[in-house]
C-alpha positions, -999 to 999 in steps of 0.1 A, spaced: 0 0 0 13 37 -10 6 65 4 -23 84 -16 -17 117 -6 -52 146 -8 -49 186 -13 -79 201 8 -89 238 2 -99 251 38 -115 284 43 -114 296 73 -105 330 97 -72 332 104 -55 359 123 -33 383 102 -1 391 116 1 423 100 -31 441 103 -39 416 140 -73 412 123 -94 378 116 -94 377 79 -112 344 61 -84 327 41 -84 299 16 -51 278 19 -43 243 6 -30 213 29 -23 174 27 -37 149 39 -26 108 37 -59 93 33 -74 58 15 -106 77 2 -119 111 -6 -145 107 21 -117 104 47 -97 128 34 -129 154 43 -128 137 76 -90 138 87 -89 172 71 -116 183 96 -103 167 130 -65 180 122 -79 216 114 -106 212 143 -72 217 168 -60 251 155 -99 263 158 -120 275 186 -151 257 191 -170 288 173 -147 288 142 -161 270 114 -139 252 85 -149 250 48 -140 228 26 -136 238 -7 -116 214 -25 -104 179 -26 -81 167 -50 -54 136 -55 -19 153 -52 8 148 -77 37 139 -57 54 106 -55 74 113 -21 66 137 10 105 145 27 100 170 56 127 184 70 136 195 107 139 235 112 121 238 76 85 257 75 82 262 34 70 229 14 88 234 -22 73 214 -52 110 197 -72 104 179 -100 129 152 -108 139 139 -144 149 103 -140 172 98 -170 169 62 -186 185 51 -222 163 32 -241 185 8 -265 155 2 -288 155 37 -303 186 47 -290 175 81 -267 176 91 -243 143 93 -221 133 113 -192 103 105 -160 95 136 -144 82 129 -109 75 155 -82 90 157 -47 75 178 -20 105 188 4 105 215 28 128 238 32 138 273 41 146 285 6 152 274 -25 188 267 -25 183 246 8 154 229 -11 176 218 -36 204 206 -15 176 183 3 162 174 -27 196 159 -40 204 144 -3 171 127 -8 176 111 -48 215 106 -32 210 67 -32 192 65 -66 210 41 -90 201 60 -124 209 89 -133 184 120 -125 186 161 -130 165 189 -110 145 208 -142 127 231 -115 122 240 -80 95 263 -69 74 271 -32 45 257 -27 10 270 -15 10 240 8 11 250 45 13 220 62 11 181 59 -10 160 81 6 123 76 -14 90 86 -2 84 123 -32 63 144 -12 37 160 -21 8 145 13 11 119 22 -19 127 -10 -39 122 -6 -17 88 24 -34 83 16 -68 86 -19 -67 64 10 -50 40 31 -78 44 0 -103 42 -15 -89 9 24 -90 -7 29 -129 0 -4 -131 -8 -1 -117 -43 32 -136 -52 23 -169 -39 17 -179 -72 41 -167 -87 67 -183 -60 45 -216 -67 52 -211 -106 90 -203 -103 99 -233 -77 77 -257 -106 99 -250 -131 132 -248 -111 128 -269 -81 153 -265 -56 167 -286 -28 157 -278 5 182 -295 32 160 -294 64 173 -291 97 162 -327 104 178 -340 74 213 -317 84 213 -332 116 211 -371 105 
């Protein structure tokens, strides 16, 4: 299971700093949901703590995200959107040819967003460039914490082995191996 991450719109008041007035604002955020429907819902209870109990949120928007990682950073408080060319050759045709994918990273500015971008794609095997860098209107990120990870983990696991059973089956029927058991190592 990946991640499906969900840009809500919220309007809301919000306090400007400048003028010390509540002013309504519109501003995007993510949230790591299965479904639409939950995304509405966790977007609600994780804005529901910044609000009194008279504030009301509206959501005006609900949409997949196109990223295909979420890095935050520690000290950061700006998301910036990276897009990454992975570079592949293709022998058939002889070109070169290029996968964008985008990153969210936060950062402080754009020169630190880059440098975390690239300590980020540091392990990649292929080769990759950075087209593009630019802030983001996303002000914060609410990832999918609620405690049951680890049962996550396991119906992950479960659904893996589940899905290449077969395929196990099918490779161990044309190449069987030789299992030595304990049993047998012992005799």
């Amino acid at each position: 299971m990946s991640a499906t991450w969900y840009e809500c719109k919220i309007k809301y008041r919000k306090l400007d700093e400048a003028s010390g007035m509540l002013k309504v604002k519109t501003e995007p955020f993510l949230v790591d949901a299965i479904s639409y429907t939950e995304a509405e819902s966790r977007i609600t209870e994780e804005m529901s703590v910044y609000l009194s109990d008279t504030e009301e949120i509206k959501i005006t928007n609900i949409k997949v995200a196109n990223f295909a990682e979420i890095h935050p950073f520690e000290n950061s408080d700006r998301w910036f959107k990276s897009k990454v060319s992975l570079i592949a050759f293709d022998e058939e045709s002889g070109k070169e040819r290029k996968t964008n994918m985008y990153l969210l990273i936060q950062a402080n500015d754009v020169k630190e967003a880059y440098d975390n971008t690239i300590s980020v794609m540091k392990d990649t095997i292929g080769e990759y460039s950075v087209p593009s860098i630019s802030e983001s209107p996303i002000m914060d990120v609410f990832p999918y914490f609620s405690g049951e990870e680890d049962d996550m983990a396991r119906v992950e696991k479960f659904n893996v082995l589940k899905d290449s059973v077969p395929a196990v089956a099918k490779v161990i029927e044309e190449d069987p191996i030789e299992v030595e058991t304990e049993a047998e190592a012992e005799v």
